[in-house]
C-alpha positions in Angstrom: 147.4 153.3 92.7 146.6 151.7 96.0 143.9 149.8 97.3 141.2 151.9 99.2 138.7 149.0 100.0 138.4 147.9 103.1 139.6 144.8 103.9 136.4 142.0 104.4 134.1 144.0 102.7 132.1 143.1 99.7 130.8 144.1 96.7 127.9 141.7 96.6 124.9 143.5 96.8 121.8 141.7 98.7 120.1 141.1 95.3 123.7 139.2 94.6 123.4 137.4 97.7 119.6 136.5 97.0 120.1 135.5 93.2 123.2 133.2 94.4 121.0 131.6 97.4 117.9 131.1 94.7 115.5 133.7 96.1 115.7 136.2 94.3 112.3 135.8 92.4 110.6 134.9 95.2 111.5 137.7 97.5 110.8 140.3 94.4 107.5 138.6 94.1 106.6 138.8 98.0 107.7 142.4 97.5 105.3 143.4 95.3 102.2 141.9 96.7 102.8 143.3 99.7 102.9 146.7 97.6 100.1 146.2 95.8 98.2 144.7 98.8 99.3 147.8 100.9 98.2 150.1 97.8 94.8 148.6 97.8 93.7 148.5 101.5 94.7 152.4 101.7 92.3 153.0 99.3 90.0 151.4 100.5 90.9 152.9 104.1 90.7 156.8 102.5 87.3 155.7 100.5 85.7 154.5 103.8 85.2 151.0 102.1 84.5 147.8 104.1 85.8 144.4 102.7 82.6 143.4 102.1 81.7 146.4 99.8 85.1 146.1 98.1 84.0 142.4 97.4 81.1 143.9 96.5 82.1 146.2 94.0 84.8 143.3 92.3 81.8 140.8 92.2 84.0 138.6 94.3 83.7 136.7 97.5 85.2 138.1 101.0 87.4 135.3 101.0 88.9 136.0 98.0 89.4 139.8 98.8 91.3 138.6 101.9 93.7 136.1 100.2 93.7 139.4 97.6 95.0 141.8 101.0 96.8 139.4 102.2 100.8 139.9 101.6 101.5 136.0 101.9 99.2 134.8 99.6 100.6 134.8 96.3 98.5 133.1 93.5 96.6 135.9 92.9 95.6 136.4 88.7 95.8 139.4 86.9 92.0 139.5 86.5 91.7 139.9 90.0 94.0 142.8 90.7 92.2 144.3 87.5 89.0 144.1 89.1 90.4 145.4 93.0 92.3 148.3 91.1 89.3 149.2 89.2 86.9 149.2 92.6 88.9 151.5 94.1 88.8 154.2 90.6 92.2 153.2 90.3 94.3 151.1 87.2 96.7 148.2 86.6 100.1 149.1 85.5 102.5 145.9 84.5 105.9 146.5 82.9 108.4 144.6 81.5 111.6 146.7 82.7 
């Protein structure tokens, strides 16, 4: 049977190439905060809600709502996307897939 691949082409797929370089995790993580941040401020957006009545309504600061919106902030707790999710009528899904 002959060989149909093309010559200088891989099969490593760009999780591959992330795992091998060691940023794998950290580019899955950045991934889904900017989701969930994305998630959260169009809620917000189609609810009319400012910052300040989203912090409001999580019984948080301002401050922490931005670090919360912000996609390169990553230490945020489960607590606190419990609360943000819950502002906005919505809920926290986690999985272990």
């Amino acid at each position: 049977m002959p060989n149909t691949r093309k010559s200088g082409v891989s099969e490593e797929t760009f999780d591959d190439f992330l795992s091998s370089q060691g940023m794998l995790e950290e580019c899955e993580d950045q991934a889904i905060k900017e989701i969930i941040a994305g998630q959260l401020a169009e809620a917000m957006k189609q609810q009319g809600l400012s910052k300040t009545a989203m912090a409001a309504r999580m019984q948080t600061s301002r401050r922490q709502l931005d670090r919360l919106l912000d996609p390169t902030t990553s230490s945020v707790t489960l607590d606190t996307l419990r609360r943000a999710a819950h502002a906005v009528g919505r809920s926290l899904r986690i999985e272990l897939v």
